[in-house]
N, C-alpha and C positions, 0 to 999 in steps of 0.2 A: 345097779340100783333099779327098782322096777320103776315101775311106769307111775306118773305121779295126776291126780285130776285134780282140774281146772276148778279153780271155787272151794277148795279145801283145804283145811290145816292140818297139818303135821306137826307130832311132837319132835324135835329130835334132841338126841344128845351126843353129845361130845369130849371125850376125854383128853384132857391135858397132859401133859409132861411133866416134869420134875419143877419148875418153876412156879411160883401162885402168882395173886393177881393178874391172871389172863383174862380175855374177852372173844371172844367169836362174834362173826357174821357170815350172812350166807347170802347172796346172790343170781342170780339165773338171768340169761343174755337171751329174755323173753324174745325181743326182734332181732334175734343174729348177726346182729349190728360187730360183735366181736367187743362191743366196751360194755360192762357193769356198770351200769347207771347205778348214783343213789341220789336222791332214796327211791325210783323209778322201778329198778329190780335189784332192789333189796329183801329178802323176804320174809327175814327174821335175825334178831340178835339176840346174845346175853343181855340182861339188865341189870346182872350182880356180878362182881368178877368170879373167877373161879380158881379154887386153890392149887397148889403142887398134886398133880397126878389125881384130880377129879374131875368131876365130868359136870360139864354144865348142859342145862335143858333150856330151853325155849322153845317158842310157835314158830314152824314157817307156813306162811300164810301165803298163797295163792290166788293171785286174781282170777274173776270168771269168764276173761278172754283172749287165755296167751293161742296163741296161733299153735295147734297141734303139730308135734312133732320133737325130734330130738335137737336138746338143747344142754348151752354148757353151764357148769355148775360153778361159781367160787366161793370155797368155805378159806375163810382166813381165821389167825390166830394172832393178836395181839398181848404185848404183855405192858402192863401197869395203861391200860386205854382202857376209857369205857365203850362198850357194845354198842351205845347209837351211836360215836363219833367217829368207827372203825371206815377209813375208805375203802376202796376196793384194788386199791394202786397193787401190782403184782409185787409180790415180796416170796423170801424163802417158806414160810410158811403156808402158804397156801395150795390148797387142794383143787382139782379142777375135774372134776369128773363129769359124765354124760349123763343125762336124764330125757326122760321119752316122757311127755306131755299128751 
């Protein structure tokens, strides 16, 4: 993933599986702390579910003083939960990749 800056939004999207009614959120472990705060570093969710094999879009929003450097990422996928109520508890679904700040 490239390098992402501080104080910026990002569109992203995301595509679903065979099942509707999903919800995503995305997270970032801004102080290396190793836990997903929310809503602390939370940085964006669905706000409408999203159908069987479509893709949902939302803002991840960026505060303008994460500490530079690489940092981990949690994108989760819920199904029949709405996008603000998703926690960040580690489940099969979820994605965890590295990003550079």
């Amino acid at each position: 993933m490239p390098g992402l800056q501080a104080g910026t939004s990002y569109t992203i999207q995301a595509t679903v599986g065979t099942f509707g009614t999903q919800n995503i959120a995305v997270w970032i472990d801004f102080n290396e702390d190793g836990v997903f705060a929310t809503p602390g570093e939370r940085v964006g969710f669905t706000t409408t579910s999203v159908g069987a094999n479509g893709t949902g879009t939302f803002t991840l929003a960026l505060p303008c003083n994460p500490t530079p450097g690489l940092k981990r990422m949690r994108v989760r996928d819920i199904y029949a939960g709405s996008g603000i109520g998703i926690g960040p508890v580690p489940v099969l679904a979820v994605v965890r990749p590295r990003i550079t700040m």
